[in-house]
C-alpha positions as CSV (number, residue, x, y, z in Angstrom):
1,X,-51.1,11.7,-33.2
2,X,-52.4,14.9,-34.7
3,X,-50.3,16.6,-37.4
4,X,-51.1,19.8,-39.0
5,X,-49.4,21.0,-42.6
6,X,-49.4,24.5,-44.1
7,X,-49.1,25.2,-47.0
8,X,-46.7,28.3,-46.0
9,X,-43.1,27.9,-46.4
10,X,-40.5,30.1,-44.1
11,X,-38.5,32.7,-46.4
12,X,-35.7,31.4,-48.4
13,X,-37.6,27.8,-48.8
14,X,-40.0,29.5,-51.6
15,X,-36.9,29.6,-53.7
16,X,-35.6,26.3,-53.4
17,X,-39.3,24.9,-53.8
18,X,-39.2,26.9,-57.2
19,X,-36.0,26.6,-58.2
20,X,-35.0,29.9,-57.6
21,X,-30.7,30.9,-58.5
22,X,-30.8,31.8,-54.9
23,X,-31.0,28.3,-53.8
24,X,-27.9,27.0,-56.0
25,X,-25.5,30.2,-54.6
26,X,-24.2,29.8,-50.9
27,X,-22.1,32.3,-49.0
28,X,-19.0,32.3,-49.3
29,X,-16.7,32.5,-45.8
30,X,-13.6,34.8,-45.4
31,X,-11.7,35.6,-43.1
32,X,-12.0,39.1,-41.2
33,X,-8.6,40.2,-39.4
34,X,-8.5,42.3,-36.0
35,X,-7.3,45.7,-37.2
36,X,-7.3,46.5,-33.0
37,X,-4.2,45.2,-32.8
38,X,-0.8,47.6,-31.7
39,X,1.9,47.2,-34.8
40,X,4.5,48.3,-31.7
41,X,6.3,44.5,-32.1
42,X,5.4,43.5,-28.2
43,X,1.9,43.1,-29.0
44,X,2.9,40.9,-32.4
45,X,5.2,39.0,-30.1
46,X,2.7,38.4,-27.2
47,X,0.2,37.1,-29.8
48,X,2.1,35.3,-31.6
49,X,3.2,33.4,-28.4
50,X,-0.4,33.4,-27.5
51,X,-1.0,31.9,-30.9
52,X,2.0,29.3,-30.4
53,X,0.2,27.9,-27.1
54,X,-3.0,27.6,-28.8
55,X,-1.2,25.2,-30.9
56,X,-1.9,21.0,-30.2
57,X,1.7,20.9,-28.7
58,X,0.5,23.4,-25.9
59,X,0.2,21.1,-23.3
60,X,4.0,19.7,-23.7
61,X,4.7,23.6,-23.8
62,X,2.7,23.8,-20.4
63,X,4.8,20.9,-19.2
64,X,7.8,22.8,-19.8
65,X,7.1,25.8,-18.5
66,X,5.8,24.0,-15.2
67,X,9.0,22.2,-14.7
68,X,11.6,25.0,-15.6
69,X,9.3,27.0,-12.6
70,X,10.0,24.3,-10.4
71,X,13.3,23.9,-10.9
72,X,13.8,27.9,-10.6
73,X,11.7,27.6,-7.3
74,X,13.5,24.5,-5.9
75,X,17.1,26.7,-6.9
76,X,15.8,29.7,-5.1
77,X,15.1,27.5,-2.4
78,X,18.3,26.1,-2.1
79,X,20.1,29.3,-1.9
80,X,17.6,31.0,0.6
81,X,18.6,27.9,3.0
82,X,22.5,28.3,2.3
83,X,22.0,32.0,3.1
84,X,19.8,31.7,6.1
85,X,22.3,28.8,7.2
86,X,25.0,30.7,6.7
87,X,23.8,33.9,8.8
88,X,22.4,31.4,11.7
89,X,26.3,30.2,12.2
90,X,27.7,34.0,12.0
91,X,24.8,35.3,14.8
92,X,25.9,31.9,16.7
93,X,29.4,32.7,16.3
94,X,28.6,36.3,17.5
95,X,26.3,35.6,20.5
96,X,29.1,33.3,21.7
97,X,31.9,35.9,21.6
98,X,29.4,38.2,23.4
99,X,28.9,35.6,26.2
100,X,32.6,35.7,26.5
101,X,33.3,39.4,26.2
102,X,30.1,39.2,29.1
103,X,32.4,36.5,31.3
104,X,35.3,38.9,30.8
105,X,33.8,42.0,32.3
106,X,31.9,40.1,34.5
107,X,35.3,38.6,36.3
108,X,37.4,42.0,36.1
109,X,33.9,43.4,38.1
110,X,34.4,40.9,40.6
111,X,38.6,41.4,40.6
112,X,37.9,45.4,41.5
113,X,35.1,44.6,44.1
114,X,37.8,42.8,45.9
115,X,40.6,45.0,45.3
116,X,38.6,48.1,46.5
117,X,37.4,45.7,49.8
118,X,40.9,45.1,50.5
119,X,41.8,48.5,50.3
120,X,41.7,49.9,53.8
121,X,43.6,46.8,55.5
122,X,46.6,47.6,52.5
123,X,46.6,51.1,53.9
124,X,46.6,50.2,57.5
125,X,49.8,47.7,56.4
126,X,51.3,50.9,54.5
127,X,50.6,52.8,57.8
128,X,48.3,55.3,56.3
129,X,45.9,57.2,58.3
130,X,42.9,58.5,57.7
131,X,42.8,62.1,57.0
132,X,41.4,64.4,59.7
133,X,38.7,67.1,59.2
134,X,38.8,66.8,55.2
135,X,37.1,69.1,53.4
136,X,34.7,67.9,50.5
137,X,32.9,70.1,47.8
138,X,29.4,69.2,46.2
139,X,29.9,70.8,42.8
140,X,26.1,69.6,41.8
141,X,24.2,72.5,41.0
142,X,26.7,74.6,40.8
143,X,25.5,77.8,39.5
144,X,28.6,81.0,38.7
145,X,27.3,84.8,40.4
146,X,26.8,87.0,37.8
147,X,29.3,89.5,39.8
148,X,32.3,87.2,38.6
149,X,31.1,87.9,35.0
150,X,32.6,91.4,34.8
């Protein structure tokens, strides 16, 4: 193994090789506060919250908030289901009075179909004839002269 030594110290080491007052003085720490920060008190609020879950009880603070957002979720869920339950019996409820009101108009269609098929043997009991050389108007299209305007 080859090892090499110079006799040239890096900066600061001259000192402390001499005996220098530089050696026996250390900096001193302080600490510098963020002067970005809004004074509205939101932003104090949001950091000190932010400051709050920084804390060693932050993950019991996580814990929390995860279960009270499951709870609210499972909540929500449960009302969505009454709710959607509770329309899915009203539009049953509905489609089966529309089947009925269909039944309804369905029969009195069928009631008039044989009513008007039964209506020239009731006139022929009645004696009724049928009218000779009628006269029928076709109104469609009709159009007024402009001689009847005056």
């Amino acid at each position: 193994m080859r090892s090499s030594r110079s006799s040239a110290a890096p900066a600061g080491r001259q000192d402390q090789e001499t005996g220098g007052d530089h050696a026996r003085k250390r900096p001193q720490l302080h600490v510098v506060e963020n002067r970005r920060t809004s004074s509205s008190k939101v932003g104090r609020g949001m950091e000190r919250l932010l400051d709050w879950t920084r804390t060693r009880r932050s993950p019991v603070v996580h814990i929390v908030i995860a279960v009270l957002f499951l709870g609210v979720c499972l909540l929500g869920a449960l009302l969505l289901r009454t709710q959607m339950s509770s329309n899915s019996f009203e539009a049953a409820t509905i489609e089966q009075h529309i089947t009925m009101l269909q039944q309804d108009v369905e029969e009195d269609q069928t009631k008039l179909s044989q009513l008007e098929a039964t209506l020239p043997e009731r006139a022929q009991k009645m004696k009724m004839v049928p009218a000779q050389n009628s006269l029928s108007i076709d109104l469609n299209g009709y159009a007024p002269s402009q001689e009847g305007n005056r």
